[in-house]
C-alpha positions as CSV (number, residue, x, y, z in Angstrom):
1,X,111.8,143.5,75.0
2,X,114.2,144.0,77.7
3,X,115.2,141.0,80.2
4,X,113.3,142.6,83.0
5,X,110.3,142.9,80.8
6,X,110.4,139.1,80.1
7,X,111.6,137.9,83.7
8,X,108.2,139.8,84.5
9,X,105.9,138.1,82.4
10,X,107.1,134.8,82.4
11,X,107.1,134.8,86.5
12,X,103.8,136.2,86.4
13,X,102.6,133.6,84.1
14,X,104.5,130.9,85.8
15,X,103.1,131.9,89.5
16,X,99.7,132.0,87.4
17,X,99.2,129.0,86.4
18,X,100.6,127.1,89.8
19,X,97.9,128.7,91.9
20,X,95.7,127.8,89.3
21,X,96.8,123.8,89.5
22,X,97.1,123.6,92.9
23,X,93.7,125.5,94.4
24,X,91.8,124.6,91.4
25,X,92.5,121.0,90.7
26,X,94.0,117.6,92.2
27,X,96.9,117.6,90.0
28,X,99.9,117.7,92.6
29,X,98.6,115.5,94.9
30,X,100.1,112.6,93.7
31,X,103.1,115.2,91.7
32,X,105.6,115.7,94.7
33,X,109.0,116.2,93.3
34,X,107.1,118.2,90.3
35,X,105.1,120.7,93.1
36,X,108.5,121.2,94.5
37,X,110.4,122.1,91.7
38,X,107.3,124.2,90.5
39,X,107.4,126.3,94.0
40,X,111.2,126.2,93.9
41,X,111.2,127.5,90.5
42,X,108.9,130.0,90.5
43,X,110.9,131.2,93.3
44,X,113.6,131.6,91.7
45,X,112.5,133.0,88.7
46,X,111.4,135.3,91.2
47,X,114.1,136.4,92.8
48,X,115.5,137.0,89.4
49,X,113.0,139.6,88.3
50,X,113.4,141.6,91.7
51,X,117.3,141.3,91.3
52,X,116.9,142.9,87.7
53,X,114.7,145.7,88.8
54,X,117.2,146.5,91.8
55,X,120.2,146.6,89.8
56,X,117.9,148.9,87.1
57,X,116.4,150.8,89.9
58,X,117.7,154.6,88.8
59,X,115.8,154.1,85.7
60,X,112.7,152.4,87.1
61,X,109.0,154.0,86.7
62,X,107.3,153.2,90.6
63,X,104.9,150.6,88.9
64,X,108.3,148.5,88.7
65,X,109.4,148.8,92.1
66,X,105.9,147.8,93.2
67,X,105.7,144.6,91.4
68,X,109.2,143.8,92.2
69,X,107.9,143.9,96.2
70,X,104.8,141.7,95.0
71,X,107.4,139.5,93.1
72,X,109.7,139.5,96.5
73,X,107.0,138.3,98.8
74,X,105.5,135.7,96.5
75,X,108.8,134.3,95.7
76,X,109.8,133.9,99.1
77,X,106.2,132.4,99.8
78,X,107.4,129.8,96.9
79,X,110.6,128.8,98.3
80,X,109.6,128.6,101.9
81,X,106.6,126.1,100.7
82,X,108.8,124.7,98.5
83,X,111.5,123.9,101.2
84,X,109.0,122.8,103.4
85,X,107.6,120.2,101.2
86,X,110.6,119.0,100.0
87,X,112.6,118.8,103.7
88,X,109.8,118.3,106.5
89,X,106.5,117.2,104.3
90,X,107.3,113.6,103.0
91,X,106.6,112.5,99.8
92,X,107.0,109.1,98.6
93,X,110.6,108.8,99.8
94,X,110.6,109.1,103.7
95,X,113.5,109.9,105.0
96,X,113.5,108.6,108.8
97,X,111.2,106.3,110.6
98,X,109.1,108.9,112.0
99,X,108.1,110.2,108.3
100,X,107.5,106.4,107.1
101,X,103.7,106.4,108.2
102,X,103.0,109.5,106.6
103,X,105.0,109.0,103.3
104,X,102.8,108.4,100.1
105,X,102.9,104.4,99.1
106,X,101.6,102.8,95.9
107,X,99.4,99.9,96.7
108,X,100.6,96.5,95.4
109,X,96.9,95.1,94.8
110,X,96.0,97.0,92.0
111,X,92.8,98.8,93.4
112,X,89.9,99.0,91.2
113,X,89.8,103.1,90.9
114,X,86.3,104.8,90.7
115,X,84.9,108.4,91.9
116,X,81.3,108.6,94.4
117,X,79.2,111.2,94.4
118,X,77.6,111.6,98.0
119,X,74.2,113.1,98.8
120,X,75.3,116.7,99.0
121,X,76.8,117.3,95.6
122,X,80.6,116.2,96.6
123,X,82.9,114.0,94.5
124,X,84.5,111.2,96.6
125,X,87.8,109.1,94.9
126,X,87.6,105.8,96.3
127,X,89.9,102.2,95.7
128,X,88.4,99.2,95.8
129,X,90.4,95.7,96.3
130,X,88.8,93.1,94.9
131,X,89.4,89.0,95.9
132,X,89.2,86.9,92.6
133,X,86.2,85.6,93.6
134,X,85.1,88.6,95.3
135,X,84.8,88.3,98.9
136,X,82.0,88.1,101.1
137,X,83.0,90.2,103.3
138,X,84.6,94.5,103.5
139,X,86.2,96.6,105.8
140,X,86.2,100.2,104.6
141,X,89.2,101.9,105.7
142,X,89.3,105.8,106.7
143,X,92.6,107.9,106.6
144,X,92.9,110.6,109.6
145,X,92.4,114.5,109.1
146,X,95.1,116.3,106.7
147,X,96.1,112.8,105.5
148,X,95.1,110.7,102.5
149,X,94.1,107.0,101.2
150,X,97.7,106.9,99.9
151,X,100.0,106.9,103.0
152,X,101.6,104.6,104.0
153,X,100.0,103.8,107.2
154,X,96.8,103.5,105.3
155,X,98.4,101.4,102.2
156,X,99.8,99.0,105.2
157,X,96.4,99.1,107.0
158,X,94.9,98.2,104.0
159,X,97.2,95.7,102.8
160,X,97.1,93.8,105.9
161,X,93.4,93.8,105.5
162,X,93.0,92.4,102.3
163,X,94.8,89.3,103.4
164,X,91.0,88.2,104.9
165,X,88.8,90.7,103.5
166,X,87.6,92.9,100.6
167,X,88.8,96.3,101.3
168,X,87.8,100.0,100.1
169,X,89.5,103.2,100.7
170,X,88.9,106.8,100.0
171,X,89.8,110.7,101.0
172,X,87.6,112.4,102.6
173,X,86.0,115.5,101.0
174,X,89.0,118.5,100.6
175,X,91.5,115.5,101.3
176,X,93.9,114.9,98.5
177,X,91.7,113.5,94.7
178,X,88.4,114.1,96.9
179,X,86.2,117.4,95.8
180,X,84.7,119.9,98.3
181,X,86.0,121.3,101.3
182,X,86.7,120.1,104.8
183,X,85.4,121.4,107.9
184,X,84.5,120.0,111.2
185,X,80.8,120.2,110.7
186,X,80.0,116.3,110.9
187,X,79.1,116.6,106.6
188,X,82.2,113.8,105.8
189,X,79.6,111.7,107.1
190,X,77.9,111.4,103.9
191,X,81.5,110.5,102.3
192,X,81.8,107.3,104.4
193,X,78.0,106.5,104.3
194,X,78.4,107.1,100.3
195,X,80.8,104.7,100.0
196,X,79.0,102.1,102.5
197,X,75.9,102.2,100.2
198,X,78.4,101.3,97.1
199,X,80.1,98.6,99.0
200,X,76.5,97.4,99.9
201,X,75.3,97.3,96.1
202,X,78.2,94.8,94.8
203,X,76.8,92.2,97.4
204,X,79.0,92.5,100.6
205,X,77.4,90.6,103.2
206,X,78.7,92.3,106.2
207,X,80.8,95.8,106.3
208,X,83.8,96.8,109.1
209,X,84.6,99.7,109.3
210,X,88.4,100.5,110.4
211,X,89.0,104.2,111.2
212,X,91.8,106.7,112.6
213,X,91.7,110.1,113.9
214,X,89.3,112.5,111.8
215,X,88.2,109.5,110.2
216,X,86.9,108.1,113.7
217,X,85.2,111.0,114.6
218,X,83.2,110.4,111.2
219,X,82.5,107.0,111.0
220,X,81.4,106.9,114.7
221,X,79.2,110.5,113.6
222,X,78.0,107.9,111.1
223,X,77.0,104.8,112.2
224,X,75.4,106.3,115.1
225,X,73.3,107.7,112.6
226,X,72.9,105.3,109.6
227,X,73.4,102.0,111.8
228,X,74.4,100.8,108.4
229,X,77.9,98.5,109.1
230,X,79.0,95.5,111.1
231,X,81.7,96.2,113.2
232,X,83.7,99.6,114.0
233,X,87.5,100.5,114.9
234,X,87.6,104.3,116.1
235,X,91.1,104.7,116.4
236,X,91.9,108.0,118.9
237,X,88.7,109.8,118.1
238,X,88.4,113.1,118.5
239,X,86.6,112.9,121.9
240,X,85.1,116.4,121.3
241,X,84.2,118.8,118.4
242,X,87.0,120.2,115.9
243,X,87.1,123.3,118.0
244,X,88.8,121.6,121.1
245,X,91.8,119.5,119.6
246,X,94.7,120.9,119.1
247,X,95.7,120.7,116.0
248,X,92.3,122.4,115.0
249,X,91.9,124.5,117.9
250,X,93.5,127.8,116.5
251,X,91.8,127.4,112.7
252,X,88.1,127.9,114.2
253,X,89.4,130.1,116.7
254,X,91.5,132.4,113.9
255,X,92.4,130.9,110.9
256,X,89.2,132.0,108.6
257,X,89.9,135.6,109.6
258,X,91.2,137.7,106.6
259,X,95.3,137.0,107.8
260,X,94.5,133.7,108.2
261,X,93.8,133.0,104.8
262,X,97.9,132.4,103.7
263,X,97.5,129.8,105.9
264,X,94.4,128.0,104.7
265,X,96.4,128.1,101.1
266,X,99.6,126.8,102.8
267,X,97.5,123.7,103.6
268,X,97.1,122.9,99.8
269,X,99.8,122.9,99.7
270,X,101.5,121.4,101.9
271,X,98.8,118.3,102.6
272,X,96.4,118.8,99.9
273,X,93.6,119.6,102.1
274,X,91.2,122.4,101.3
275,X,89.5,123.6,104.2
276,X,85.9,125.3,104.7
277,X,84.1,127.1,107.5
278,X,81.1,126.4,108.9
279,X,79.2,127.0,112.3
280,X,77.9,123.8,113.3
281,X,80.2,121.5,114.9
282,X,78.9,118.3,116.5
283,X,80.4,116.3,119.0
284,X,81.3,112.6,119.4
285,X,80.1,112.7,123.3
286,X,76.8,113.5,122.3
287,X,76.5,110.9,119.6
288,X,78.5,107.4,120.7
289,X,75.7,106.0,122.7
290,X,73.9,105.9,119.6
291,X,76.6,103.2,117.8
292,X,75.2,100.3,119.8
293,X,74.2,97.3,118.9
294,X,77.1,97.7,116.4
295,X,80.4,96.3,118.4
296,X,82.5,99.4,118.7
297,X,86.4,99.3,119.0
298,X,88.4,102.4,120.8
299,X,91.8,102.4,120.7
300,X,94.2,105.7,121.9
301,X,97.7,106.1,123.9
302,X,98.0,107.3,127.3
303,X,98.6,110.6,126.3
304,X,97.8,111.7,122.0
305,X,100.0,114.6,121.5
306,X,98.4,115.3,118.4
307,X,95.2,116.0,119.7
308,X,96.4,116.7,122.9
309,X,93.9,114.6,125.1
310,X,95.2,112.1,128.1
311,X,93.4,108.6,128.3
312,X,91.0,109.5,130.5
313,X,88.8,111.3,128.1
314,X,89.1,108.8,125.5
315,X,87.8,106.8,128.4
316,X,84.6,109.2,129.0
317,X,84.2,108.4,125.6
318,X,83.7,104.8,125.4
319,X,81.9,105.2,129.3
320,X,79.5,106.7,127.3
321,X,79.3,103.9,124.7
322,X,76.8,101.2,124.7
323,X,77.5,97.8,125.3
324,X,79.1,96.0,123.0
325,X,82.1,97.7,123.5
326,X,85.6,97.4,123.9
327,X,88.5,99.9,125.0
328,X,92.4,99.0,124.6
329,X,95.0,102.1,125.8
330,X,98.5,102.0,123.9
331,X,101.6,102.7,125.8
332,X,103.3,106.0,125.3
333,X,102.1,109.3,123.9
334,X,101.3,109.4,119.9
335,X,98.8,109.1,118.0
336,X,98.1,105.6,117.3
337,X,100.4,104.6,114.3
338,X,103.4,106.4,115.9
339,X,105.8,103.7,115.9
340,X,106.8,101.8,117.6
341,X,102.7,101.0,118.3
342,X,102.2,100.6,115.1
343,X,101.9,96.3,115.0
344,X,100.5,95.9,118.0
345,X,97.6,98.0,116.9
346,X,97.2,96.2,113.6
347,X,97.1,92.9,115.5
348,X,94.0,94.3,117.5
349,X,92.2,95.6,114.5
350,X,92.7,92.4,113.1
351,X,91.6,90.3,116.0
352,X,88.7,92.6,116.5
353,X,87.6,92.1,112.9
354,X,87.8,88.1,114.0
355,X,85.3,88.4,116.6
356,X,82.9,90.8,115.3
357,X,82.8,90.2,111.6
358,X,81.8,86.2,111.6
């Protein structure tokens, strides 16, 4: 067997088996440095094959040039993901102060690890930290869209937490260890309630809820509907559907057309998020007035560049709350644990939680 035959076969079989990791199973989230050198790898090996058939081209049958150009584009595809993850997506080293909140962390409680399955069918990993005695009381803590329970802005959250209280933590469905898909259809809703009805059947007394981003948009989609916690922090909620923000704006507009499809891929990769389309999508504005009697937290910055709304809608937002309520605006544009906001906002979660969760 020549080298070209076996440069062929093992970077077929290489590429393979990736794709078949990393859109068919959870393995990599928690595998940074070994998804990169897998991409990087393949890539090369890649490169390799196309060199071999270039440099062999006068006595190359068609069928050889034509997987060489198949080789070419998914070994570029390789190394550009590969790069990406390795220079711009953080892992658990972070390499500047920006990346820190959005780094992967290893929580220093050792969680109690356990997998949920909601009323539609989906598979929901969840940590649990426990007091020794257990506490009486829990705040469930929810990670924003195209993050995970393991960043470090959610380990911190979370941390801080379990200074006064029990604490659970999860990814949403098609985030990270969680099964299914995500889409902006209002369905996570069962993930948080899900977990609510566990933390409810080991005997907590009262349930928080603390809640960023996507994860606001749910919980609020929730309790308005289950009335089933204590206390709630929406952190800059989506004041809208998932069509309107912007970093969603362009995937219901495009992305699930045929082309788009690289890109839905590139997002398993490069945040472990597995996205699905649906045509319902709900919107907080229509829903918030329905969180009362439950005290209701929203917090946002004068301008959040990530979903590109000023103050004054997050404002609309809690004008159309019930009473109680309570509305704090952080300096600055970002989006909420952008430093250097980043204390300042766990100091009003925590003297929220104070208030609302004797």
């Amino acid at each position: 067997m020549s080298l070209r035959h076996s440069l062929g076969i093992l970077f077929l079989t290489w590429t393979a088996i990736y794709w078949y990791i990393q859109l068919g199973t959870v393995f990599f989230c928690k595998r940074y440095f070994l998804q990169v050198a897998f991409l990087v790898g393949g890539g090369v090996l890649g490169l390799w094959f196309v060199f071999s058939v270039i440099t062999a081209a006068s006595g190359c049958q068609a069928v050889w040039l034509a997987l060489a150009i198949v080789a070419l584009l998914l070994s570029l595809a390789a190394l550009a993901l590969g790069l990406i993850k390795l220079l711009l997506r953080q892992g658990d080293r972070p390499r500047s102060l920006h990346a820190l909140s959005r780094a992967l962390a290893l929580y220093s409680s050792s969680p109690k690890r356990l997998v949920l399955r909601t009323e539609d069918g989906v598979k929901i990993q969840v940590l649990h930290l426990m007091g020794e005695p257990q506490r009486k009381d829990v705040i469930i803590v929810c990670h924003g869209g195209g993050r995970n329970k393991d960043i470090e802005a959610n380990v911190t959250t979370c941390e801080l937490l379990f200074e006064d209280y029990d604490v659970i933590t999860f990814d949403f469905r098609g985030h990270q260890e969680s099964g299914g898909k995500w889409a902006g259809d209002g369905s996570s809703k069962y993930d948080l309630k899900v977990v609510i009805d566990y933390a409810k059947q080991n005997g907590y007394e009262k349930v928080g809820i603390v809640s960023w981003s996507f994860g606001a948009w749910t919980a609020v989609m929730e309790v308005a509907e289950y009335k089933n916690a204590d206390t709630v922090v929406a952190a800059a909620p989506p004041p809208t559907d998932m069509r309107e923000i912007r970093m969603t704006k362009a995937l219901f507009a495009r992305g699930f057309r045929f082309w788009g499809l690289p890109v839905r891929i590139a997002m398993t990769v490069l945040r472990g998020m597995r996205i699905g389309r649906y045509d319902v999508h709900p919107s907080l504005m229509s829903v918030v007035d329905q969180v009362a009697p439950i005290p209701l937290l929203i917090v946002c910055n004068e301008y959040d560049d990530t979903i590109g709304v000023p103050k004054e809608r997050f404002r609309e937002l809690y004008d159309r709350a019930k009473e109680p309520k309570e509305f704090v605006v952080l300096k600055g544009t970002g989006h909420i644990y952008d430093w250097p906001n980043t204390f300042h906002y766990l100091a009003l979660v925590r003297e929220w939680l104070r208030k609302t969760m004797r």
